[in-house]
C-alpha positions as semicolon CSV with decimal commas, in nm:
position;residue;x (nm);y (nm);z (nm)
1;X;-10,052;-12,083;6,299
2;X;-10,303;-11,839;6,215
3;X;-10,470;-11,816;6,560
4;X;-10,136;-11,728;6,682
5;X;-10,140;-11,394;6,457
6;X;-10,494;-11,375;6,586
7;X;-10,366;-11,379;6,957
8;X;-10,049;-11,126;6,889
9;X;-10,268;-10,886;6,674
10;X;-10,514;-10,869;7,010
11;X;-10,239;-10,851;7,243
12;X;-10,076;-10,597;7,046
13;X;-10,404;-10,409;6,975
14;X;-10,432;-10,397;7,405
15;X;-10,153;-10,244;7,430
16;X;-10,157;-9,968;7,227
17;X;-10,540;-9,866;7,353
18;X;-10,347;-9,911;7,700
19;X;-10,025;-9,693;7,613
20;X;-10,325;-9,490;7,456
21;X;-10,463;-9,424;7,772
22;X;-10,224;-9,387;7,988
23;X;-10,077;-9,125;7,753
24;X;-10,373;-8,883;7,806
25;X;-10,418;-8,924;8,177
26;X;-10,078;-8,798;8,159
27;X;-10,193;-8,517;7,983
28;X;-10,433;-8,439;8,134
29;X;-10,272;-8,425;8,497
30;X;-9,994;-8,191;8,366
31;X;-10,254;-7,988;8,244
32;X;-10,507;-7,973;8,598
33;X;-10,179;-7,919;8,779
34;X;-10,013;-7,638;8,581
35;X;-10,066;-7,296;8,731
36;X;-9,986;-6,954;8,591
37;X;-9,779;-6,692;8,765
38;X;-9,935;-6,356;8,726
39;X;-9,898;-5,982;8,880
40;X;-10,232;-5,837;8,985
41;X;-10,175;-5,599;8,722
42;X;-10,121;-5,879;8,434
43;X;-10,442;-6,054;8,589
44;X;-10,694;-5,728;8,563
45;X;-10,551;-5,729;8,159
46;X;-10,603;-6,111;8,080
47;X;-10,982;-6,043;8,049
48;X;-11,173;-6,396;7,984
49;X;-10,872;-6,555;7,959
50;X;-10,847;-6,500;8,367
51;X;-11,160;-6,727;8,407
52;X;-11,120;-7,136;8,459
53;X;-10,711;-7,076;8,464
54;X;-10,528;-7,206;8,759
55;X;-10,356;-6,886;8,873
56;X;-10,066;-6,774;9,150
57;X;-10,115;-6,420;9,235
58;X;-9,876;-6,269;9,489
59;X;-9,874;-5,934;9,733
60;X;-9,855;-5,750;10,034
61;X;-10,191;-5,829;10,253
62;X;-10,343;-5,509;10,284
63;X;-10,323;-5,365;10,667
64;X;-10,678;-5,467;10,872
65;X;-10,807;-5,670;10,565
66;X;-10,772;-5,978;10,698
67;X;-11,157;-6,129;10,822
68;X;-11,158;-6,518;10,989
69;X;-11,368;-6,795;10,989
70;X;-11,210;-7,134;11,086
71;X;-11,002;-7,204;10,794
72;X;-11,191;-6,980;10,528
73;X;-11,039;-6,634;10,522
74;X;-11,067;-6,297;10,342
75;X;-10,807;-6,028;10,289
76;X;-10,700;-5,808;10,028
77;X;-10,345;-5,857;9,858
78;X;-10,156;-5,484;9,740
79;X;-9,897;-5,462;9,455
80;X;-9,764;-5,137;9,381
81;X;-10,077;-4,972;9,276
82;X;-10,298;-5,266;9,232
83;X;-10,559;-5,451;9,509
84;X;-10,686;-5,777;9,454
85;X;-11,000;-5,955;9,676
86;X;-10,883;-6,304;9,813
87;X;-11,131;-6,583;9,943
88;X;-10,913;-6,878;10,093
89;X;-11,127;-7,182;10,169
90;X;-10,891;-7,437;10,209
91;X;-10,881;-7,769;10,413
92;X;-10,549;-7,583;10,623
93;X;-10,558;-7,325;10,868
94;X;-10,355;-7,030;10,681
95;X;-9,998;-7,025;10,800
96;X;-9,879;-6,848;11,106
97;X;-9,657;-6,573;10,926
98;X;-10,004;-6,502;10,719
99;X;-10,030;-6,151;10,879
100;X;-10,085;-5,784;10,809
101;X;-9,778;-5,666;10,600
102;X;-9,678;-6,023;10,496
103;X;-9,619;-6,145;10,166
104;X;-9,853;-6,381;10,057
105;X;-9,920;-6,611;9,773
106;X;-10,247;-6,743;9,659
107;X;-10,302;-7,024;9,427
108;X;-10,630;-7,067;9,316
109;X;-10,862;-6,902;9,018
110;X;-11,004;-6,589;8,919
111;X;-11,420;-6,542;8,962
112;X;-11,654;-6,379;8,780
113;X;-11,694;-6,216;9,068
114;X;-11,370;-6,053;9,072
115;X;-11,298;-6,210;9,359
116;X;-10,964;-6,438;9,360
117;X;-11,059;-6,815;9,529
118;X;-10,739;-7,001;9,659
119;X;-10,725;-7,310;9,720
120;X;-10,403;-7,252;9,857
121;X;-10,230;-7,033;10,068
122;X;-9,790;-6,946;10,107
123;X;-9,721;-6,631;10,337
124;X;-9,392;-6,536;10,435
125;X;-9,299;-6,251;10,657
126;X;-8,900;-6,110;10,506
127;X;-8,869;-5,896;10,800
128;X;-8,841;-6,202;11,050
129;X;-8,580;-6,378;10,852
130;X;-8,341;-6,063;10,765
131;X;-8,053;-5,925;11,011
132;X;-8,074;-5,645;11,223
133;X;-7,992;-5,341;11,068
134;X;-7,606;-5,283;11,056
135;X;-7,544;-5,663;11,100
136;X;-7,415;-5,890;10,841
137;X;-7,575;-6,183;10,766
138;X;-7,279;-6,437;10,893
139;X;-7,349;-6,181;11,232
140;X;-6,996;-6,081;11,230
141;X;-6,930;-5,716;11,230
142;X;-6,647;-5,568;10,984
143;X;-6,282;-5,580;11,163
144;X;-6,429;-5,815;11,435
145;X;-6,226;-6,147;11,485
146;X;-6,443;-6,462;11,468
147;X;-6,490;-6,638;11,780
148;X;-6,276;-6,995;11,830
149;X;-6,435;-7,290;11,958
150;X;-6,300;-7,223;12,334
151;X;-6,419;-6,881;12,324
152;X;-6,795;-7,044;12,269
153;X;-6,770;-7,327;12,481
154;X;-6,947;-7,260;12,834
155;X;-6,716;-7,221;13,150
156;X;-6,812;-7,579;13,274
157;X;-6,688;-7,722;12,973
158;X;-6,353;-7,472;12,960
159;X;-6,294;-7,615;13,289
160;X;-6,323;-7,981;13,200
161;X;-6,085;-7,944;12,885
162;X;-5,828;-7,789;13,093
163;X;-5,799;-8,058;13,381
């Protein structure tokens, strides 16, 4: 009987070193994946703090910043009053919105350097995804009926739903 307390006492021992374990490998991915949000502004006043942080900086890529190579590029993100040096090396190609004007976030960490090095790269370009001026978003103009389902339909297929 006693070498059966021996043999739940070890089990039981296991599995708290396991739960242990697996406990701060949790941790400790939450914590390597967590990034902060900052404003170029908010970065330049977090002083040491900056360094060894993941950070997400967002901006406007500065106009004829934006220098090549493969997939490692350099550009220079604008808010308000604020620039900010970027260094993407990623494995990915930046996306094809990534142009002069865009927006464009960068995920990655601040350098000693003052240089910002993504890992990651989001661009978006609001200008190709808003309506023309003067044109609602649904595309139907003030006072204008909607269109019914025959007024869409080609000719060929009028023509087949009337015979």
């Amino acid at each position: 009987m006693a070498s059966q307390g021996k043999t739940y006492l070890k089990f039981g021992a296991a599995t708290v070193v396991i739960l242990l374990m697996l406990g701060y490998l949790a941790y400790t991915g939450v914590q390597d994946s967590k990034s902060y949000y900052v404003t170029i502004k908010e970065l330049r006043t977090l002083g040491d703090q900056a360094y060894g942080r993941r950070l997400r900086v967002a901006g406007n890529v500065q106009s004829g910043s934006i220098k090549r190579a493969g997939t490692h590029v350099q550009f220079v993100l604008v808010e308000q009053d604020q620039t900010l040096s970027v260094d993407y090396n990623g494995t990915e190609a930046p996306p094809d919105t990534f142009k002069d004007e865009s927006q464009a976030l960068a995920d990655g960490s601040f350098g000693r350097d003052g240089v910002f090095h993504a890992k990651q790269l989001q661009a978006k370009c609001a200008s190709k995804y808003a309506p023309q001026q003067g044109i609602p978003a649904n595309g139907i103009q003030p006072g204008q009926p909607s269109k019914s389902i025959t007024q869409v339909q080609p000719p060929a297929a009028r023509a087949a739903v009337a015979n």
